[in-house]
N, C-alpha and C positions, 0 to 999 in steps of 0.2 A: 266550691270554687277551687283553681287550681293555683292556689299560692298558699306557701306558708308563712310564719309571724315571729322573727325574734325580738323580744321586747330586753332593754339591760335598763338598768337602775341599781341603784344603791341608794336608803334611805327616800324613798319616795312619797311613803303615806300614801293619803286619798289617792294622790294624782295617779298612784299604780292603779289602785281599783278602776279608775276611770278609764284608763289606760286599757288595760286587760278586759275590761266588756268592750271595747270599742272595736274589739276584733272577733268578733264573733263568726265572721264570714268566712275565717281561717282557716283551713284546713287541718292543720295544726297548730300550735302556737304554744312556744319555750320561751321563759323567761330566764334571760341571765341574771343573779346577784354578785353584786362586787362586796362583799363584805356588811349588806345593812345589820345595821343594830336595831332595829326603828318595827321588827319583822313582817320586812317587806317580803321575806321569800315565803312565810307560815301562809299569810294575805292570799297570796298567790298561788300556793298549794291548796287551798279553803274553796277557792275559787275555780279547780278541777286543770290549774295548768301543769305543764311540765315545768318543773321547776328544777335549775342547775345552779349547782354553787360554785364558784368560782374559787380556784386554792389560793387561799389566803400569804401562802410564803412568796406569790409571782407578784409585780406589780402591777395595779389593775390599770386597762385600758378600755376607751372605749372599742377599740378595733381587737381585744384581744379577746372584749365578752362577746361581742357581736361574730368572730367566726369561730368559740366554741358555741355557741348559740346556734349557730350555722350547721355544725356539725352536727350537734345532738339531733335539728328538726330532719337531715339527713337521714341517721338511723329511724327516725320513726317513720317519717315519711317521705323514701326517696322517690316517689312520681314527681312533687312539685314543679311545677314550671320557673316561679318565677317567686321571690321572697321578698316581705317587707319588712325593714328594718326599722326600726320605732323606739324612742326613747321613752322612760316610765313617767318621765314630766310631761309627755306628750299625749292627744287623744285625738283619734283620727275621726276625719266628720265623716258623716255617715253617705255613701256613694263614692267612695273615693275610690276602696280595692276597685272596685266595677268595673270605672274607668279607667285604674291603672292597666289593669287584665287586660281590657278589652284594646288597648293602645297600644301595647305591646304584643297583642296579638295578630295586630292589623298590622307592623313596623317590626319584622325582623331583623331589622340594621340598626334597631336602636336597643339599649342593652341595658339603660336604667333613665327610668322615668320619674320625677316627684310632680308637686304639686304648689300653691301657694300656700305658704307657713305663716299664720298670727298666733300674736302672745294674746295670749289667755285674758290679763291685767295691763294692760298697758297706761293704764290711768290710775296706777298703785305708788310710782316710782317714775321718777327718770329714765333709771338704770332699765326698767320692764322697756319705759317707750325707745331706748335708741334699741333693743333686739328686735321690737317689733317694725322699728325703719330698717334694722338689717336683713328680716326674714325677706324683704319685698324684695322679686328677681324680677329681669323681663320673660317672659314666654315663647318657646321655641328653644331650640339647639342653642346648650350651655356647655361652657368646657366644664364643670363640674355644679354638682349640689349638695345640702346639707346632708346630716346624719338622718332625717327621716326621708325611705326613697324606696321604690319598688326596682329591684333590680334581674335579671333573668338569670338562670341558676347557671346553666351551661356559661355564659360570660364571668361571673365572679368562678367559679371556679377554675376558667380558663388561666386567667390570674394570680389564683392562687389567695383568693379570697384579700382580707386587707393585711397591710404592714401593722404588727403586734408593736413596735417601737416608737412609732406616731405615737405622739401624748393628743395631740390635735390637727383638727385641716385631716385626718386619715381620710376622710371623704373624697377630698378634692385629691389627696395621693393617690386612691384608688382610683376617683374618674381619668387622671391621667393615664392610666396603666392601661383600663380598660378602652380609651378610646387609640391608645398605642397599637391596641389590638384588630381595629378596623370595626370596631361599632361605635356608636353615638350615644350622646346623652341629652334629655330630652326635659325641659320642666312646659306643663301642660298651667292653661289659663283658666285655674278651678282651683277651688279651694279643697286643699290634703289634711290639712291636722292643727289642731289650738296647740299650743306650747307655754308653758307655766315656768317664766326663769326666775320667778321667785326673790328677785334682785330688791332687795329698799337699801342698801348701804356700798357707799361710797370705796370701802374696801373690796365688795363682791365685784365692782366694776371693775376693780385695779386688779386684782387676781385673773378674773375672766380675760380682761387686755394682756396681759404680761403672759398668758398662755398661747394667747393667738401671738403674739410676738414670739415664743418659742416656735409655735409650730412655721411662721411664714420661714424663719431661718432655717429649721430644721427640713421642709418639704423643698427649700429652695437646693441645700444641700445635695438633693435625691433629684430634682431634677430642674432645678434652675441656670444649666448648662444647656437646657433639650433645644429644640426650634423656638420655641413658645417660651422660653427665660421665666418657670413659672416660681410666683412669690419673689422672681431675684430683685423687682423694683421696691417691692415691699418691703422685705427687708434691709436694702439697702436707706429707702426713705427714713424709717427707725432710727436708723444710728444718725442720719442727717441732722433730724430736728430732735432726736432726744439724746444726743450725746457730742457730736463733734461743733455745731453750732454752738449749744450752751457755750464749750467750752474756750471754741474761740474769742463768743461773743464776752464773754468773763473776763479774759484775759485781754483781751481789746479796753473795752472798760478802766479793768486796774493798772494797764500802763498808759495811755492816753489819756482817758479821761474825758468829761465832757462830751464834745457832740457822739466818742465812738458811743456811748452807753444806750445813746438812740439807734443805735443799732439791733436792739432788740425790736425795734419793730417790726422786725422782721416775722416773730409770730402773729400778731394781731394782721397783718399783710396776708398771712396764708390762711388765716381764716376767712377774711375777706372774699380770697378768692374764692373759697368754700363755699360761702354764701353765695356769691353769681351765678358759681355754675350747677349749685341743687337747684331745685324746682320746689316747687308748694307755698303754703306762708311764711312769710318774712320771720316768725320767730321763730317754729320750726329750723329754718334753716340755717339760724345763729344759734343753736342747739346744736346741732347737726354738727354746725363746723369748727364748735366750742370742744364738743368731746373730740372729735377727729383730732385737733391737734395738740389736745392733752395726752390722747391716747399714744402719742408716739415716746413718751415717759416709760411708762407701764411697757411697750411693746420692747421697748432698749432693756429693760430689765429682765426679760423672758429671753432674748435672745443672749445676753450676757453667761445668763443660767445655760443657756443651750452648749458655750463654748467652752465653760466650764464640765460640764458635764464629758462632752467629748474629749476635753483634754486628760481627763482623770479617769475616760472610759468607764463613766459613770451609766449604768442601765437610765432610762430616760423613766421620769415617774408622771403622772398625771395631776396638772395643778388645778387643784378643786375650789370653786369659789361660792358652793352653796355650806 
């Protein structure tokens, strides 16, 4: 087939090996490692792939292994048309390349195509079932898609492949770029890949939030000015309810007294409204709208980090919650 395979991980275990037979179809296929200890790159070399190490003195990213990743399947095999990029927690189902190939062969205006993404465990954890409600997209023309995606080679390189300073969301910074460029991006109504997030604690969730809180700030930064104001609601929502509300409503509170303190109802209101407007079962979607507006805690704290960072000109590092 004509596509190649960068696969990145750090400490992965099984889920690499599963990982890495899942693409057999490949034409090539490089695995990037970010430093495992676990020896996920020895796994991976046993197993007859290309295997690249990542230097240990940069800080790792996902966008920074995924386009040296890029490069190495480059030198090996510069024909490729068109590349998937896959994470090592991730295992592609089997007919996917096929159809990605064959989709982008038929749609020269569209420039990266995914698929439907389920977690692996969603009935392990909590924390597995809200990734597995976040994998779910509608199908057709998206402004952007996850880290697992087939994308056309001549487009990502037009680009300049991804921003290495993205801690997260590089995805959606990239589709932005890419469809600045006059292609499209495309998620098809078929099932792409399991995903294993591995989540059973309560801090895994708060690290994982408090990174997407970084990145919505950080991508809105880059282009939350453009037509499309992207992430600028998000982040601004964040500080809404996990910082400037608290603080009012605090202070309300200890000088007034009394009725202001019901003033907090103001969260259990916004989850409410959370629940009307998901869809599915009822307790589903007081799940749904329970974390959603916890998550704006965790998201204030990411982005705090983000402002601090830039003000000390601090290189941006990747906040890890497995």
């Amino acid at each position: 087939m004509k596509f190649g395979a960068v696969v990145i991980g750090r400490n992965e275990g099984e889920r690499l090996r599963r990982c890495l037979a899942s693409l057999s179809s490949a034409a090539a296929l490089v695995y990037v490692d970010s430093g495992s200890t676990d020896g996920s790159a020895k796994r991976a070399r046993d197993q007859g792939v290309q295997v690249l190490d990542l230097d240990t003195a940069l800080p790792f990213t996902a966008a920074r292994a995924r386009n040296a990743g890029f490069r190495r399947l480059q030198e090996i095999a510069p024909e490729f048309a068109y590349v998937q990029f896959i994470d090592g927690d991730c295992e592609l189902i089997g007919g996917w390349p096929e159809k990605a190939v064959s989709f982008l062969d038929a749609h020269p205006e569209i420039a990266v195509v995914a698929g439907q993404l389920r977690e692996r465990h969603p009935e392990e954890s909590i924390y597995n079932w809200l990734c597995e409600q976040e994998w779910h997209g509608p199908a057709g023309e998206v402004r952007a898609t996850g880290g697992i995606v087939m994308i056309r080679t001549t487009a990502f390189v037009a680009v300049g492949g991804y921003r290495e300073d993205v801690i997260a969301a590089e995805d959606d910074e990239l589709c932005i770029r890419i469809r600045e460029g006059g292609n499209r991006v495309w998620r098809l109504d078929c099932e792409m890949a399991l995903h294993d997030a591995a989540m059973t604690h309560f801090r895994q969730w708060w690290r994982r939030a408090s990174r997407a809180g970084y990145a919505y700030m950080q991508v809105a930064a880059l282009h939350g000015k453009s037509s499309e104001r992207y992430f600028a609601w998000e982040s601004r929502r964040a500080w809404l309810f996990g910082l400037w509300f608290p603080l009012a409503l605090l202070s309300a509170g200890l000088i007034w007294g009394g009725w202001a303190w019901a003033l907090w109802l103001i969260y259990p209101m916004h989850a409410l409204q959370k629940i009307v407007r998901n869809t599915g079962p009822l307790p589903n979607r007081a799940k749904l709208a329970l974390f959603h507006v916890l998550g704006h805690f965790p998201e204030t704290c990411g982005q705090i980090k983000f402002m601090i960072d830039r003000l000390l000109g601090k290189q941006a590092r990747i906040i890890e919650y497995k």
